[in-house]
N, C-alpha and C positions, 0 to 999 in steps of 0.2 A: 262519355264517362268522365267522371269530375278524379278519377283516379287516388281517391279516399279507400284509405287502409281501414275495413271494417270487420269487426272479430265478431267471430261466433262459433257453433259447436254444431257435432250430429246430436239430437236428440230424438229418444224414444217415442214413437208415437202409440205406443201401449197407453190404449184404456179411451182412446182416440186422437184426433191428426189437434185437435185445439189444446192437449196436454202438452205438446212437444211446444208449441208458443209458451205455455206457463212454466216449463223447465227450462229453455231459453232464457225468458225475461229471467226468473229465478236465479241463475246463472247471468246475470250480465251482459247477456248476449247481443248482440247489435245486428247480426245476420244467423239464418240457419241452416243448415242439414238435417234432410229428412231420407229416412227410406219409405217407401210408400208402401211394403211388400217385407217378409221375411225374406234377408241377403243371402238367405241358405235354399230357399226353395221356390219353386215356377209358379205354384201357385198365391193366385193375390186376392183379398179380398173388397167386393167395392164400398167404395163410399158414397152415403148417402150424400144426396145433393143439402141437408140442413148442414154436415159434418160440415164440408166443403165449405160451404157460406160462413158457419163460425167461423173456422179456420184465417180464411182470409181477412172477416172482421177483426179477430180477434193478434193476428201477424201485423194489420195496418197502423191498429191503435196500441200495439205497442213496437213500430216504427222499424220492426226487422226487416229489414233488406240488405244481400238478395236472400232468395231462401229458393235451397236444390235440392234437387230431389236426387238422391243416390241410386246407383242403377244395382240389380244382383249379381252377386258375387259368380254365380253361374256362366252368366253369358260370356262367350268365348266366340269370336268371328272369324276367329283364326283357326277355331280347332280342327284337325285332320278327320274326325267325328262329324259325319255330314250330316247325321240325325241332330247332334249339340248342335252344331255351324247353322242349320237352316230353324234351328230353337231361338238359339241366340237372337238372327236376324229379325226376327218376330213374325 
């Protein structure tokens, strides 16, 4: 790690995961934050394998790095709630 200070933002991936690249760049961005899932609920929906392939063409050629994926706000591994506890765990 070359230990380069690189800014960037969470961005929406409403409308698909290759929009959140175009609001990044839009914004100035140099690295991103994604959630991959609504941060409020369990369930996720998948992505096709074409989304994906944009996505990553589309994140390389405009040079974001890194880019995280945000986990949900749900997950608790701590929680006393052994139904949440072994949810969370996955």
């Amino acid at each position: 790690m070359s230990g380069e200070v690189r800014l960037g933002a969470h961005m929406s991936i409403a409308g698909g995961l290759p929009r959140a690249v175009a609001r990044a760049v839009l914004h100035g961005c140099e690295s991103l934050q994604i959630f991959t899932q609504s941060p409020g609920r369990w369930q996720a929906r998948a992505f096709s394998r074409e989304e994906v392939t944009a996505f990553r063409h589309e994140a390389a050629g405009a040079g974001l790095f890194p880019i995280v994926s945000h986990a949900s706000y749900l997950i608790n591994v701590a929680s006393a709630d052994l139904v949440l506890r072994r949810r969370s765990i996955g």
